[in-house]
MARSE-733776 format. One line per 3 residues: for each residue x, y, z of C-alpha. Coordinates in pm, whole numbers. Layout:
<marzas>
X Y Z  ...
</marzas>
This chain:
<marzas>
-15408 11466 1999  -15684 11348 2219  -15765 11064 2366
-16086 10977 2214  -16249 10630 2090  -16467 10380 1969
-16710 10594 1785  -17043 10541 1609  -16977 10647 1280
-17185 10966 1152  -16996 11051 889  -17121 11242 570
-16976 11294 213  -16855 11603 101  -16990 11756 -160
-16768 11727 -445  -16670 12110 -350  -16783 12368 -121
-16627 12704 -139  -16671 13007 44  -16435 13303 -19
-16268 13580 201  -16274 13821 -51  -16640 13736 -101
-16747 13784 292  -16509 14131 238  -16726 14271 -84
-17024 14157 84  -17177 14473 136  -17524 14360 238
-17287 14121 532  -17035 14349 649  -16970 14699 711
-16764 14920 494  -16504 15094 721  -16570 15447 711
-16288 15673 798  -16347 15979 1026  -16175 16305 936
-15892 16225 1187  -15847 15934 971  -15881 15726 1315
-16204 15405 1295  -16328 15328 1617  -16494 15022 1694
-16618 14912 2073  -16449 14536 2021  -16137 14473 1786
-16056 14101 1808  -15658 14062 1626  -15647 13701 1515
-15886 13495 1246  -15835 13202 1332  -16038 12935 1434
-16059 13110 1811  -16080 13470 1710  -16337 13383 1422
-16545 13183 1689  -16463 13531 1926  -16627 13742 1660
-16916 13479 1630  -16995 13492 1910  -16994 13853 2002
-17194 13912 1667  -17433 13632 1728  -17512 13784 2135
-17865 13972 2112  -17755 14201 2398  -17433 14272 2219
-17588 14337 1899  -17552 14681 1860  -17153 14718 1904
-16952 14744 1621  -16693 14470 1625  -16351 14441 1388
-16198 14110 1350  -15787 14169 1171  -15682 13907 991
-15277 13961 857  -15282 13649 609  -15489 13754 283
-15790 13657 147  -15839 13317 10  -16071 13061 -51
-16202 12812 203  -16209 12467 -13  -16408 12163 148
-16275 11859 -94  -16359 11521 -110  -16043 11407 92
-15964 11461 479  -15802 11707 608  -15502 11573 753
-15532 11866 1045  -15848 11782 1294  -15928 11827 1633
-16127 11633 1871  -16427 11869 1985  -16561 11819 2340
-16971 11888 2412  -16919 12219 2616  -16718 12327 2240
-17025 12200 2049  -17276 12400 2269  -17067 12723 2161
-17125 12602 1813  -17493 12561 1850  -17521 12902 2017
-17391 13064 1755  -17554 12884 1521  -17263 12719 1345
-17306 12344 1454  -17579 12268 1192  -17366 12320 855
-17060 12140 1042  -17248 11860 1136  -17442 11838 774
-17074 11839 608  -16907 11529 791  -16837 11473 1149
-16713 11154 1364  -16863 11136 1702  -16641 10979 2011
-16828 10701 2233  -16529 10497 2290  -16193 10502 2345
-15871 10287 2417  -15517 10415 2613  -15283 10200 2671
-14899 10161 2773  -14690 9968 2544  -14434 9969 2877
-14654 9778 3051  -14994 9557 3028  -15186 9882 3155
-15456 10020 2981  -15768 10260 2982  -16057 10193 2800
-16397 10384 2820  -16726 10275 2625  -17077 10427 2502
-17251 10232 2811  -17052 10462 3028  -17201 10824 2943
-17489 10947 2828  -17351 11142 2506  -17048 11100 2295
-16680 11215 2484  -16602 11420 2151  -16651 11473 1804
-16365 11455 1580  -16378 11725 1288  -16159 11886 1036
-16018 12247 1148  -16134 12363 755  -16447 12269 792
-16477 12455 1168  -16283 12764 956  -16538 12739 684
-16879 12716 897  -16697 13025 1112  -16606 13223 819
-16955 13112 701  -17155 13251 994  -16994 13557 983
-17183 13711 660  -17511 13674 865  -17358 13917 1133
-17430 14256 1013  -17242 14419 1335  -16920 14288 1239
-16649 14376 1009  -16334 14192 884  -16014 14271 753
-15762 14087 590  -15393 14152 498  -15395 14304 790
-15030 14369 872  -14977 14492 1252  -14724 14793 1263
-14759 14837 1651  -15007 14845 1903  -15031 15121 2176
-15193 14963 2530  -15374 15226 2752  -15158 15202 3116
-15507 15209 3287  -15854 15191 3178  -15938 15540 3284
-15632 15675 3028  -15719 15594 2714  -15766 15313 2448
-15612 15066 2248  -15491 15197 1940  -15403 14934 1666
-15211 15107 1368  -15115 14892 1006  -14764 14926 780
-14978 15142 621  -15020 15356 872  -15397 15336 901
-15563 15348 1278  -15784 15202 1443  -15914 15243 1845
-16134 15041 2036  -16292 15036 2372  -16209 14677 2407
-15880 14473 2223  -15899 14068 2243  -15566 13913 2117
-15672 13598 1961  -15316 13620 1753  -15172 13306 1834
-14846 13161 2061  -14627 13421 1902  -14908 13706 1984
-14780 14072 1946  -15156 14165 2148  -14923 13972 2467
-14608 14154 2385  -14727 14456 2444  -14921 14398 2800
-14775 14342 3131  -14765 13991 3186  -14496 13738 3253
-14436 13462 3030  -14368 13082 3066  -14234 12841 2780
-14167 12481 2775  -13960 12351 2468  -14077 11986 2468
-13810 11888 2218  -14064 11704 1980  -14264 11742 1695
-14652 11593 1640  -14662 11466 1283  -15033 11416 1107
-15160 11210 794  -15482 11075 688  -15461 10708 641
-15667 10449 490  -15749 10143 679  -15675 9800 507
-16028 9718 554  -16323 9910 586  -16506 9856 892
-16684 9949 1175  -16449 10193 1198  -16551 10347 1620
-16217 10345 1843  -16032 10601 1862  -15644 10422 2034
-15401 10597 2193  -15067 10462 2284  -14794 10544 2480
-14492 10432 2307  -14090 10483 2490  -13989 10740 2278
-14354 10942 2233  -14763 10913 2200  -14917 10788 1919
-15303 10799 1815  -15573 10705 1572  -15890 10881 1553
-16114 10774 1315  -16322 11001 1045  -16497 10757 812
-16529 10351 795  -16193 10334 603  -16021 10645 712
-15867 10816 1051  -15636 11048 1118  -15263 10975 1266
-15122 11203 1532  -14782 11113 1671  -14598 11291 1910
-14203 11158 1841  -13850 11322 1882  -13766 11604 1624
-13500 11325 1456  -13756 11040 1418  -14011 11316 1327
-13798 11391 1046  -13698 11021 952  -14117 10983 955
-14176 11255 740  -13895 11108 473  -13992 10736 452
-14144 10619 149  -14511 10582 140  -14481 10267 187
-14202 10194 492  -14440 10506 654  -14724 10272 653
-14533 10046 798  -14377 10223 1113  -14739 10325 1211
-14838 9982 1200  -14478 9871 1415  -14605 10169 1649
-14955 10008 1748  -14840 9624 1736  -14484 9590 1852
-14415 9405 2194  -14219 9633 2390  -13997 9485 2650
-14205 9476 2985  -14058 9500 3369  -14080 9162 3545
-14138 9385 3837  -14431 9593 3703  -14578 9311 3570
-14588 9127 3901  -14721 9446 4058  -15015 9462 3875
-15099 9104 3905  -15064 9092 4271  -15264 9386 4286
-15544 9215 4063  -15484 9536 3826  -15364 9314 3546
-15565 9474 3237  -15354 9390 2925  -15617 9096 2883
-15861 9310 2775  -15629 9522 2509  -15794 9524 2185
-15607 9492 1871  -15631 9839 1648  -15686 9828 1246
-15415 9759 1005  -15347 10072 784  -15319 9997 456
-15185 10328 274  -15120 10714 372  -15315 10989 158
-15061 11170 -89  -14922 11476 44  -15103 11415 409
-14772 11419 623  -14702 11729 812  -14562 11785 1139
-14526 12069 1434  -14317 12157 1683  -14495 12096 2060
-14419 12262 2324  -14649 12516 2568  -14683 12886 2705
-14851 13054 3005  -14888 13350 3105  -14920 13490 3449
-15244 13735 3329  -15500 13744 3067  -15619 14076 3117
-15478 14460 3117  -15610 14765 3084  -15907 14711 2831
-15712 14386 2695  -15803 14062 2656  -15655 13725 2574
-15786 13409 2458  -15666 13062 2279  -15317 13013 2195
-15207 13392 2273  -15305 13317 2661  -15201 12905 2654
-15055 12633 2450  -15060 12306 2576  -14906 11952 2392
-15186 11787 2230  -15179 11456 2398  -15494 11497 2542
-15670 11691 2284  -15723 12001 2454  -15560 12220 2323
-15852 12454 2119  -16138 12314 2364  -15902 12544 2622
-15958 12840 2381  -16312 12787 2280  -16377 12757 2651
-16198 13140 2700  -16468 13256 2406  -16701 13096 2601
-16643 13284 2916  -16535 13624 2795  -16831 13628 2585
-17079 13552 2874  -16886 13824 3072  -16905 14111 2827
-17279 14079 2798  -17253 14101 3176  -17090 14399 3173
-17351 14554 2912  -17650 14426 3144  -17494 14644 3412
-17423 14926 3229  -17073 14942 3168  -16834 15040 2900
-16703 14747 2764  -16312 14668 2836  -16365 14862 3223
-16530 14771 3514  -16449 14396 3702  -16578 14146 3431
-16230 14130 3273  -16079 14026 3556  -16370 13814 3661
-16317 13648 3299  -15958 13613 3384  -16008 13406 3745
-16219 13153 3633  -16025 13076 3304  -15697 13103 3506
-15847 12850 3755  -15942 12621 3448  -15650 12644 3227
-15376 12605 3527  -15520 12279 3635  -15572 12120 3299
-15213 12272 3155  -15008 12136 3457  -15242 11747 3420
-15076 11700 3088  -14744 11834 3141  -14764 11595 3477
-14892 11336 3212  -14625 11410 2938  -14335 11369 3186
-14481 11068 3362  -14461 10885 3013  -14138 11024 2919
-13954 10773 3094  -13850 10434 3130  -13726 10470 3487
-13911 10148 3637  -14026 10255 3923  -14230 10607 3730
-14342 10271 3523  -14448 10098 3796  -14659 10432 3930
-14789 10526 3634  -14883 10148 3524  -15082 10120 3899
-15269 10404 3837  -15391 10368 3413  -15516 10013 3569
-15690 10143 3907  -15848 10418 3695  -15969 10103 3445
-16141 9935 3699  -16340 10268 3871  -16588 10324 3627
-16696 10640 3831  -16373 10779 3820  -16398 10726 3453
-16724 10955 3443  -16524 11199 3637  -16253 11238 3378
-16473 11216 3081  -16679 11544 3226  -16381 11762 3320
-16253 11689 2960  -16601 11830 2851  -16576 12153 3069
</marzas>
């Protein structure tokens, strides 16, 4: 979930159906090469990234799409089959909120054009408020330069990924590709990763990027320690349609006693609901009729929550009383059929992203709770980075998966991801309580960050890094 807002709306209408196919990309001999197998029956490639989703396929993108990388043969293993990628008419009901340093990967790989022809919602404003308190957090066009984020559907990101990739002759895919083990070199002077498939097929690289999710067998198999956090909640999603169309540009996020709700919005009538809830109300959510549903978002936005006395005369004596300047959020009118969904939260860390001629990046290295809409900025950030480092490491001559730039990759997105994981877990439990005086602290500072507009700035660009 992030915590975007008031947006001007650039929103454009699907095509009544845009299909691009797996199996397509696959037979697409003129796009991809056909594996050849050598008479050990072993195929060799110099990058194998595991994982096609939305991280790995941007991995692969962006190793294919790199001028100085363009003559290594890169693998990308996908274990689901192939399928078709189906842009329809309605919203997805699964987006994310894409930050400006994620959109400059997009344009440098030259995906950002047929996303943003398809339908995208830009960010320029944005309300956060405490429904504990009258506290609140509000940040407006007037106050940056460019839009805070873009909100876009994860199958339209899949499809203009997927899309890219028959342009990149370097670069092969596989799908159905079901992982019977991996063997890890102990050191990069030993040997190399070998990947080998239930069907006993093998393949080695000189460099293996685990892009295989929170559950990664890549991780399993390095030495690294491991660090979950079980936040006892799920995040349920559904497109909903506003009771009147409008002007439809803030994105609200609220902090309710019992979770975080938010409303992004994708069209003048339309945004997307993400609300972070125990797993029993998640459940009671997901059960309601259409109708009562509708009606518990609406409660969740508008209901006066009991206030402290105490907080309340706080933040007046301390002239941070904001709730005058709370803005009322749209009435929702319906939910989309068959929109609901919801996810267990929780995060992982891991102590290294690199071994021996290993690599990890997006969920596989971090997970974070999606509260402040991080979550695959974090991982397009690590594609980013290890990208830029691997071209390094051809500049200067060496193999790729030895010499320092793995661990140099491994620093500076250890430095990033630490800092931003432990904000929102800090965030998470400070608004996981009613205990007044957390209240009291966390109701001081919403409103002293309110009335800094350079602080403001501040936040908005380290959201963007």
């Amino acid at each position: 979930m992030a915590p975007v807002g008031l947006f001007s709306p650039v929103v454009h209408s699907f095509p009544k159906k845009l299909m691009l196919t797996h199996s397509a990309l696959a037979l697409n001999s003129s796009c991809f090469q056909t594996c050849r197998l050598s008479t050990a029956g072993n195929q060799h490639y110099d990058v194998i990234i595991a994982g096609g989703g939305l991280v790995g396929t941007a991995m692969a993108c962006a190793l294919g799409s790199s001028k100085v990388l363009s003559e290594k043969k890169l693998l990308l293993l996908e274990g689901a089959p192939s399928k078709p990628i189906i842009l329809k008419d309605a919203y997805s009901n699964r987006v994310s909120a894409i930050n400006n340093s994620s959109v400059q990967l997009f344009q440098d790989i030259k995906v950002w054009d047929d996303i943003k022809s398809h339908r995208v919602q830009d960010v320029r404003k944005m309300q956060i408020w405490d429904a504990s308190s009258p506290s609140l957090i509000s940040f407006s066009d007037e106050e940056m330069s460019r839009p805070i984020a873009y909100i876009i559907e994860n199958d339209l990101m899949q499809w203009a990924l997927t899309k890219r990739l028959t342009d990149i002759p370097n670069c092969s895919v596989r799908y159905s590709a079901k992982i019977k083990d991996y063997v890890l070199p102990k050191s990069s002077s030993s040997s190399e990763p070998e990947i080998i498939l239930d069907s006993d097929e093998k393949f080695s690289c000189s460099l293996l990027i685990g892009a295989d999710g929170v559950n990664s067998k890549v991780r399993s198999k390095m030495d690294t320690i491991v660090q979950r956090k079980d936040y006892n909640q799920m995040g349920v999603v559904a497109t909903l349609t506003l009771s009147d169309s409008t002007n439809n540009i803030v994105a609200w996020q609220r902090f309710l006693p019992d979770g975080v709700i938010a409303l992004l919005p994708l069209s003048e009538s339309t945004s997307s609901l993400v609300w972070s809830t125990s797993i029993e109300k998640a459940k009671s959510l997901l059960s309601l009729p259409e109708e009562s549903f509708v009606d518990a978002v609406n409660d969740a936005f508008l209901k006066d929550y009991p206030s402290s006395p105490f907080v309340d005369s706080l933040l007046k004596n301390l002239n941070l009383a904001a709730g005058q300047d709370c803005q009322i959020p749209p009435s929702i009118k319906n939910v989309q059929s068959n929109s609901r969904a919801a996810f267990p939260l929780g995060s992982t860390s891991v102590s290294r992203y690199v071994n021996s001629c290993v690599a990890l990046i997006g969920d596989a290295a971090h997970r974070v709770h999606p509260l402040a809409g991080q979550g695959v900025n974090i991982g397009f950030g690590d594609v980013r980075c290890l990208s830029h480092q691997l071209e390094n490491a051809v500049y200067q001559g060496f193999q790729l998966g030895r010499g320092p730039h793995l661990k140099i990759y491994q620093s500076e997105r250890l430095k990033d991801t630490f800092l931003k994981m432990k904000a929102i877990h800090y965030l998470h439990s400070l608004y996981h309580t009613s205990f007044t005086p957390i209240v009291a602290l966390r109701s001081v500072g919403l409103s002293l960050v309110h009335s800094l507009p350079f602080v403001k700035r501040e936040l908005i660009k380290q959201a963007n890094l």
